[in-house]
C-alpha positions as CSV (number, residue, x, y, z in Angstrom):
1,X,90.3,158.9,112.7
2,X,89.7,155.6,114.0
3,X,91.6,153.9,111.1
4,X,94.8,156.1,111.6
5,X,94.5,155.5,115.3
6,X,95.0,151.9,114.4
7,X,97.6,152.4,111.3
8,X,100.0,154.0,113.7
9,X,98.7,151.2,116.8
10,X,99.8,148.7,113.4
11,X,103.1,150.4,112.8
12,X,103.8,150.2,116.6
13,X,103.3,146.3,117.0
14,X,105.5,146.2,113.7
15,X,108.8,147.9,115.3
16,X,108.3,145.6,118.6
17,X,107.8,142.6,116.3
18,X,111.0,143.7,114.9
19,X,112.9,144.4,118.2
20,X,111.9,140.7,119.1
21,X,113.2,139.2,115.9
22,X,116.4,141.6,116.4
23,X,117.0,139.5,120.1
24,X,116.4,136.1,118.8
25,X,119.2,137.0,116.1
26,X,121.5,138.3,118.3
27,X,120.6,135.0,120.8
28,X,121.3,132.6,117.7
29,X,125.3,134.6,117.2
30,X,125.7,134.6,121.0
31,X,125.2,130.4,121.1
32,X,127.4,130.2,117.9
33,X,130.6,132.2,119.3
34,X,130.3,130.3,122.5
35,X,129.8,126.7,120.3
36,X,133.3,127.6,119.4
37,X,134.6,128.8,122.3
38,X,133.3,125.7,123.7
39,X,134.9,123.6,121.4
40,X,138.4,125.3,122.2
41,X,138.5,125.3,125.7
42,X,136.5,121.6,126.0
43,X,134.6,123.5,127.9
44,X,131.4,121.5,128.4
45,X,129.7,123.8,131.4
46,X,129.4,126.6,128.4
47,X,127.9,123.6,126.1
48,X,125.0,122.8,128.8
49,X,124.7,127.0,128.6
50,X,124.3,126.7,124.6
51,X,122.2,123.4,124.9
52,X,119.3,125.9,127.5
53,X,120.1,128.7,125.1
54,X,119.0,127.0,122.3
55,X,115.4,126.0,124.4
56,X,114.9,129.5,125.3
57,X,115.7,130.6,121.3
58,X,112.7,128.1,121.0
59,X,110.2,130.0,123.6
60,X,111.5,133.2,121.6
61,X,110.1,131.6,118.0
62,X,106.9,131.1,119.9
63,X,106.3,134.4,121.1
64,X,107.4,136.1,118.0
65,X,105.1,133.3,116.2
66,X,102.2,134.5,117.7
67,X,102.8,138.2,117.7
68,X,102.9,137.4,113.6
69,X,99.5,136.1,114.0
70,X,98.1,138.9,116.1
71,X,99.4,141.2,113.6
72,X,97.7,139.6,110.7
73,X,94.4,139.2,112.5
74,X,94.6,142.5,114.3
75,X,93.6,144.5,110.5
76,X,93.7,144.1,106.7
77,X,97.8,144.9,106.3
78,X,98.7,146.4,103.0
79,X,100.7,144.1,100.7
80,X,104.0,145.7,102.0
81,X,102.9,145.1,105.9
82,X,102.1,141.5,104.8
83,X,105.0,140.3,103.2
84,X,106.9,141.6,106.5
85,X,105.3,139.8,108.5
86,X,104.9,136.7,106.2
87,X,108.3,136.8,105.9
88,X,109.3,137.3,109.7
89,X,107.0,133.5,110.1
90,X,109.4,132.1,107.7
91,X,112.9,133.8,108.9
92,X,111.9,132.7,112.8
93,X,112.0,128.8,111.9
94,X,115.2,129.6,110.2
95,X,116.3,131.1,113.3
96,X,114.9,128.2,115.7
97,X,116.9,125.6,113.8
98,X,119.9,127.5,114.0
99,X,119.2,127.5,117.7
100,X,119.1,123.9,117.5
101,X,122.0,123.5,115.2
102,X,124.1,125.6,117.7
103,X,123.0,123.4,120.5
104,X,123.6,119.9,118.4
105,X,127.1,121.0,118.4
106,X,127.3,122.1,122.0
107,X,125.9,118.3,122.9
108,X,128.8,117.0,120.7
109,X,131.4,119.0,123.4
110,X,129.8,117.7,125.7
111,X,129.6,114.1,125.5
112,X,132.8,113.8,123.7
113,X,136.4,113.9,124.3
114,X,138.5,115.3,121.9
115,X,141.8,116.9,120.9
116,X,140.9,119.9,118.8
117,X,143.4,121.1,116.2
118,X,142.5,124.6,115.6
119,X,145.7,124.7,113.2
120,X,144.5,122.7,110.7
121,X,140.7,122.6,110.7
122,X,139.1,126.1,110.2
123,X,136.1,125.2,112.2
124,X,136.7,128.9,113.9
125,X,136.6,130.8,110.6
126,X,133.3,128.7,109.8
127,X,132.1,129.8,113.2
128,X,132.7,133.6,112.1
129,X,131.0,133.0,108.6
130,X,127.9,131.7,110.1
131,X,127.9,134.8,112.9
132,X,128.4,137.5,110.0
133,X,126.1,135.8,107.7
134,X,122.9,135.7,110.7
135,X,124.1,139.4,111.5
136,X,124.0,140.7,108.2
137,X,120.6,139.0,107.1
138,X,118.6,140.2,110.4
139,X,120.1,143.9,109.2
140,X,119.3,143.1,105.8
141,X,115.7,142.2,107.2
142,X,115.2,145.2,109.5
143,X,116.9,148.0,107.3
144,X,115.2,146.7,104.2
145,X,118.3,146.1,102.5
146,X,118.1,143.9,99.2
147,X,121.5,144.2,98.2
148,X,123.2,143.3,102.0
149,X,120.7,140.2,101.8
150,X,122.2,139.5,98.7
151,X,126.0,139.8,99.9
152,X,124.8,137.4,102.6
153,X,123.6,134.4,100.3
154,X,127.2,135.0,98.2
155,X,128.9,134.4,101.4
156,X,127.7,131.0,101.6
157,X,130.2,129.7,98.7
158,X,132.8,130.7,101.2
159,X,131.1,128.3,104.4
160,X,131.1,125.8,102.1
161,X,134.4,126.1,100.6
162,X,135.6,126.1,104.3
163,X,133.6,122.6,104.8
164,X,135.4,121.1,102.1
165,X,138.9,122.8,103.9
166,X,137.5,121.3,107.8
167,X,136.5,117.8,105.8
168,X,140.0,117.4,103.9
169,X,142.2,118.6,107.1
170,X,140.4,115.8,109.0
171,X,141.0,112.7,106.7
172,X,144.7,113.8,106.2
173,X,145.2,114.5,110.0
174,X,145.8,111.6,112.8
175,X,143.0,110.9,115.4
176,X,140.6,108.1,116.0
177,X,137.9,107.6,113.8
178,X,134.9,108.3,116.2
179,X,136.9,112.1,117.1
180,X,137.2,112.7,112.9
181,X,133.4,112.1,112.8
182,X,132.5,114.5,115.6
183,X,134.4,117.3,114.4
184,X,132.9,116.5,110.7
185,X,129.5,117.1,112.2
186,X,130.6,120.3,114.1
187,X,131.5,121.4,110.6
188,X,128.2,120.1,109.3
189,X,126.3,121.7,111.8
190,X,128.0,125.1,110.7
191,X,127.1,124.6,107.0
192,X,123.6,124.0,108.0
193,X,123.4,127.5,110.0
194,X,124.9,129.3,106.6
195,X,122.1,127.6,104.7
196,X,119.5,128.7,106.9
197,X,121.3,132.3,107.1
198,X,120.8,131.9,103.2
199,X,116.9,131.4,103.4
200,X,116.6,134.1,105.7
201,X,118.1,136.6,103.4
202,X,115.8,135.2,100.5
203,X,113.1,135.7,102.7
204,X,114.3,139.6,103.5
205,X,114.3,140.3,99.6
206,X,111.1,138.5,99.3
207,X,109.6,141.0,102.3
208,X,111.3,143.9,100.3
209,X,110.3,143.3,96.5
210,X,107.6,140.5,96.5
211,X,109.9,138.5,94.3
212,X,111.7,135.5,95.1
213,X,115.4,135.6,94.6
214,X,116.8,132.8,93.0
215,X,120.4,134.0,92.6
């Protein structure tokens, strides 16, 4: 009796830890839509909101950090229950830097003054990649999906493809060379959040199968 009393006390802690991980995803999309809008509008009060957001995304990995470890210490999980939570250790770093990523480019915004040429450098459709691909791995995570966390790492040749697009609309476009370097590293900084959006869906299939996914 005792031991189902504490499976379904064990099941419990899992959904919250779940719910948690589900608000620190949805934090990490909110600070990279308004990185963009930031960028558009210059708008640096919305990049000092980002740069906070990104310390309180940090508080979050905390938390959820130690929740893992309660979990793991609170009774013997089953290999399953393990990898979940294993995994959710790995996916929240992931998470935290893309908080930090998010606020690298909000401190970029605003320190620096720039005309942005939304035209010719994609940096917006970077900025929806990178939102999709966090969005579809933390589903892929909570609904156990292997093949949505797979869709999510092949989405990555597209933020990449789009770096190449953000890199070559910059050398052939006029502007000093100080502003061509900022918005390089905004694009940089939006590569980086695919990659980690890539390690969080290997972790998912990891959490799912036991196997790492090298595809």
């Amino acid at each position: 009796m005792v031991d189902v009393i504490m499976r379904e006390y064990y099941g419990e802690q899992l959904n919250e830890l779940h719910e948690k991980l589900i608000a620190m995803g949805k934090a990490c999309e909110e600070s990279i839509k308004k990185s963009y809008e930031a960028l558009k509008k210059k708008d640096t009060g919305l990049a000092r909101e980002i740069m906070d957001g990104s310390i309180e995304i940090s508080h979050m990995e905390r938390d959820i950090e130690s929740k893992c470890m309660k979990l793991l210490l609170l009774q013997q999980p089953v290999a399953g229950d393990l990898r979940n939570v294993s995994a959710a250790l790995k996916i929240i770093t992931d998470l935290e830097r893309i908080g930090i990523n998010a606020g690298d480019i909000a401190e970029i915004i605003e320190t620096v003054d720039f005309d942005f040429n939304e035209n010719n450098i994609p940096l917006r459709d970077m900025a929806e990649e990178t939102i999709q691909m966090i969005t579809d791995s933390m589903t892929a995570f909570v609904d156990e999906d292997i093949k949505l966390a797979r869709n999510t790492i092949k989405r990555d040749d597209k933020v990449d493809s789009l770096f190449l697009k953000v890199r070559e609309g910059l050398c052939s476009g006029k502007m000093m060379e100080s502003q061509r370097l900022d918005q390089l590293m905004i694009a940089k900084y939006y590569e980086r959040i695919g990659d980690h959006s890539v390690n969080i869906a290997r972790w998912v299939i990891y959490a799912v199968s036991g196997a790492h996914d090298e595809e």
